[in-house]
VMD Tcl script that draws the C-alpha trace (Angstrom):
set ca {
  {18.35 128.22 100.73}
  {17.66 126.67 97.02}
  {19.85 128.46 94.18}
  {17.88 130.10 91.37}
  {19.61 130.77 88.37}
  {18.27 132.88 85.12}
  {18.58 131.40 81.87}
  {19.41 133.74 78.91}
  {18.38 131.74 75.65}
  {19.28 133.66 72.51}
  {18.47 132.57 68.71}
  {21.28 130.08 67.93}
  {21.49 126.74 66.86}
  {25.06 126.40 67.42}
  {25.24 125.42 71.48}
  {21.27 125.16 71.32}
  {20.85 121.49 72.05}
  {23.91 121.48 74.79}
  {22.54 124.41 76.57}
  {19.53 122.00 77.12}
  {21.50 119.38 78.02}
  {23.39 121.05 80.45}
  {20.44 122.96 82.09}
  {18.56 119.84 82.59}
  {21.58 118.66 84.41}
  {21.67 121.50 86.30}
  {17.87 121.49 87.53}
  {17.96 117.67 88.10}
  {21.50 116.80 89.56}
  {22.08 119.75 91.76}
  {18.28 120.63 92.58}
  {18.42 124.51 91.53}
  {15.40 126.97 89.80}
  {15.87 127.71 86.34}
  {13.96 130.77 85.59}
  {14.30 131.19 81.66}
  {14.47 134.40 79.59}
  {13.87 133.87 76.01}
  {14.81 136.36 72.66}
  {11.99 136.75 70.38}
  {14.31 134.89 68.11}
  {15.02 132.27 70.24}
  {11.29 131.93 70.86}
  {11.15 130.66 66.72}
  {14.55 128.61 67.31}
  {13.61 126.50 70.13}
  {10.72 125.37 68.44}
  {12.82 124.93 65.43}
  {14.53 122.42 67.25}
  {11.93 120.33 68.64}
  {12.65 121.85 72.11}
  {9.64 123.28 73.74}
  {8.72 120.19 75.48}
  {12.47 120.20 77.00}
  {12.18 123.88 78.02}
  {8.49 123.26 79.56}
  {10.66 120.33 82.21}
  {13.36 122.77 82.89}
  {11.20 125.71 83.99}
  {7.97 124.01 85.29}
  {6.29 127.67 85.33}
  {6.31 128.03 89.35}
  {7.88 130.84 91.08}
  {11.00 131.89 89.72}
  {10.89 128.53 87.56}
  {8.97 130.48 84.97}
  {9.56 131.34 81.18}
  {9.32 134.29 80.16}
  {9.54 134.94 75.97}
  {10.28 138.40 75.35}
  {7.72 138.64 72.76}
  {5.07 138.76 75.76}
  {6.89 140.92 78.15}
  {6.17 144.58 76.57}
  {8.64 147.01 75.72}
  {9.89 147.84 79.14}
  {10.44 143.76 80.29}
  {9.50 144.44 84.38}
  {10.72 140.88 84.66}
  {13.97 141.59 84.08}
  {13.28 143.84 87.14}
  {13.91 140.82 89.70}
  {17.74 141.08 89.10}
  {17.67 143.95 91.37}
  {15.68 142.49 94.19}
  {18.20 139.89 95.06}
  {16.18 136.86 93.21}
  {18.99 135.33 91.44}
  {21.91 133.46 92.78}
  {23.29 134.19 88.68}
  {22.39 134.78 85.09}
  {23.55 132.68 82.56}
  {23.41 133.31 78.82}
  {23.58 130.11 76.91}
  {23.67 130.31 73.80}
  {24.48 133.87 73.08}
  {24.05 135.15 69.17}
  {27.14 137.58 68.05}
  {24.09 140.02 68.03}
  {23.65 139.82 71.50}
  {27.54 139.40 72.24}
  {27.52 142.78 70.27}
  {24.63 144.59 72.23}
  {26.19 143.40 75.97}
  {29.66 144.57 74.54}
  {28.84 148.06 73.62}
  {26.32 148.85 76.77}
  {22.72 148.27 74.75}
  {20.18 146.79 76.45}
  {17.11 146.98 73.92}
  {16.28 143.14 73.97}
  {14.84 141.01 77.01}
  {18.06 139.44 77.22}
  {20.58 141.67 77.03}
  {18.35 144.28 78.96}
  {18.41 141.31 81.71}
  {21.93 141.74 81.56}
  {22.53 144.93 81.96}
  {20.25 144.51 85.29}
  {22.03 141.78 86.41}
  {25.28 143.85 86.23}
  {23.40 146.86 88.11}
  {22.04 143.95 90.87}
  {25.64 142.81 91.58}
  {24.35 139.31 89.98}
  {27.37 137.93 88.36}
  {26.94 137.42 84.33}
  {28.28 134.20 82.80}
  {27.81 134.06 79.06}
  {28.19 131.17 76.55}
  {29.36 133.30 73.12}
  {28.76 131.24 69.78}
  {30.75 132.80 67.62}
  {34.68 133.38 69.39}
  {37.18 132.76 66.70}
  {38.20 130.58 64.39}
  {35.25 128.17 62.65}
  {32.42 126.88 64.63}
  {30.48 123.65 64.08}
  {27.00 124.30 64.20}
  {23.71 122.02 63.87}
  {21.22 123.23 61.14}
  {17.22 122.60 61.64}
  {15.65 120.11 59.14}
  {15.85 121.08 55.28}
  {15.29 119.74 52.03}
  {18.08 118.65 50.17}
  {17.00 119.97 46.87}
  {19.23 117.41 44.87}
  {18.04 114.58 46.26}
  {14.77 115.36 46.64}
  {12.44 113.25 43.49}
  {9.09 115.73 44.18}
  {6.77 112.63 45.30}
  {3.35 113.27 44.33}
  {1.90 112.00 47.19}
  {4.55 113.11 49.54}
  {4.65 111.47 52.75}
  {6.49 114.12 54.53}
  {4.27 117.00 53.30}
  {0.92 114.89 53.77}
  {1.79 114.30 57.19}
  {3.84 116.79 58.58}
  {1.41 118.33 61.96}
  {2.16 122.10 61.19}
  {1.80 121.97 57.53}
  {4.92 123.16 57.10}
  {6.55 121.24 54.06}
  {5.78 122.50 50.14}
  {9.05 122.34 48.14}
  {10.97 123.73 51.13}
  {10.31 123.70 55.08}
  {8.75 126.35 56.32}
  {11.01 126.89 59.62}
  {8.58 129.07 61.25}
  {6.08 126.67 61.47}
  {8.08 124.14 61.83}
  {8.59 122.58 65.28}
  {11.30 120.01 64.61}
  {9.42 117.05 65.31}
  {11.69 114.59 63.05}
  {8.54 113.30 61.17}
  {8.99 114.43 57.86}
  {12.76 112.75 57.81}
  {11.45 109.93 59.00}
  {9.05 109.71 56.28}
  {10.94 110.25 53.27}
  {12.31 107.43 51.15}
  {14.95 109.18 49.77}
  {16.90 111.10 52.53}
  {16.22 114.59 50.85}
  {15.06 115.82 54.51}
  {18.59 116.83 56.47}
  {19.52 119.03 59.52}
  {22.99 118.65 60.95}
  {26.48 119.90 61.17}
  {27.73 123.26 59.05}
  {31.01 125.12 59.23}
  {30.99 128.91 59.66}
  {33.99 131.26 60.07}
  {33.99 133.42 62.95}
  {33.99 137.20 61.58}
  {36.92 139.52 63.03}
  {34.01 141.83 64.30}
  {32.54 138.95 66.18}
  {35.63 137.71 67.71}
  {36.71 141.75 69.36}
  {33.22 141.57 70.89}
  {34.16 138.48 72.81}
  {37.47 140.39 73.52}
  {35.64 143.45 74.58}
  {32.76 141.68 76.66}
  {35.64 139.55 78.78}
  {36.62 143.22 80.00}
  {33.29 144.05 81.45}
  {32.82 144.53 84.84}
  {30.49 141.68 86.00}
  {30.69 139.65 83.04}
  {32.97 136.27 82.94}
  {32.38 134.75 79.33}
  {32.36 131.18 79.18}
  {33.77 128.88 76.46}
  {30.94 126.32 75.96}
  {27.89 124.88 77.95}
  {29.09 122.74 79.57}
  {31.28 125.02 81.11}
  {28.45 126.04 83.45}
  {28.61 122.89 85.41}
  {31.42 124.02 87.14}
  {29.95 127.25 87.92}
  {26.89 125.40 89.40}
  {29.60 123.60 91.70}
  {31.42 126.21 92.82}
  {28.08 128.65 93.74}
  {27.57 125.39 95.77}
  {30.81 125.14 97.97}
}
mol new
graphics top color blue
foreach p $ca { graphics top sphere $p radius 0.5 }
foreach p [lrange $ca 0 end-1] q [lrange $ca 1 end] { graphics top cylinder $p $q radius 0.2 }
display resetview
């Protein structure tokens, strides 16, 4: 029988465009459903990023290859129901915010994602989760910006005259934006930037990891790509 695995997206950059990677490995290369949950703030972050069109090949929308965003599953998220009917072969939670890290850690389940967990657990579908923040300093990729010092504030402006969601004045507006790569393209003097930051991993952060490797059900993964070799092993 076909594996179907559930796909926990939470509002990170960090991990973001690896989780893709590796989930469009894992529906192509080894043939398995990807049915995808997604946070409300993961909802504005993958179209941050330019990814919708990504997601849309990943989970086609048929049976158990849907996506569901919480922000259009009501307050009581029946989807996440499924994880007790013996629908999922596993749930995976790549990326995971500390927020949601914090939430799985300390038994709350008031989100679509980590309420999905917390079903999972109660299914007996084992819980793999991809934590951004576990000690140390991360490396994470930042959306587009405007570097303000570089910036000359063209009158025309290319990238604000053409950008499709109207989302450039003096700054990008990130909710409308939907990381199309247009606007950096467009400007002559490289004031238009998303890439690598460093961020230090807070103490608080880091004992959630701690505390969610103890959990019953839970195994907490280091990065994405990590879930390859769970995909191979549910195979064998």
């Amino acid at each position: 029988m076909k594996k179907t695995i559930a796909w926990g997206i939470t509002g990170a950059g960090h991990f973001l465009i690896s989780s893709f990677d590796v989930f469009g490995r894992v529906k192509y290369e080894y043939d398995i459903r990807v049915n995808t949950f997604l946070s409300s703030a993961a909802e504005e972050v993958v179209r941050m990023y330019g990814l919708e069109g990504q997601l849309e090949t990943i989970s086609s929308g048929d049976y158990l290859e849907e996506v569901f965003p919480e922000t259009r599953q009501g307050k009581s998220w029946p989807k996440t129901g499924r994880f007790l009917l013996d629908k999922y072969d596993a749930l995976i939670v790549s990326p995971a915010t500390s927020n949601t890290v914090s939430k799985i850690a300390h038994g709350t389940a008031d989100s679509l994602v980590s309420n999905a967990v917390a079903q999972a657990v109660k299914g007996g579908v084992p819980v793999y989760v991809v934590p951004v923040d576990i000690e140390g300093v991360v490396v994470s990729e930042l959306p587009f910006g405007i570097d303000r010092e570089l910036c000359r504030k063209c009158d025309p402006c290319p990238p604000r005259d053409n950008c499709p969601n109207n989302a450039i004045t003096d700054q990008i507006d990130l909710l409308k934006c939907s990381g199309c790569g247009i606007c950096r393209e467009l400007c002559n003097f490289n004031a238009i930037k998303g890439g690598p930051v460093e961020l230090k991993v807070r103490d608080i952060d880091a004992r959630n990891v701690e505390t969610m490797k103890g959990l019953e059900g839970i195994t907490v993964l280091e990065k994405p790509e990590d879930v390859i070799d769970v995909v191979k092993e549910m195979l064998h």
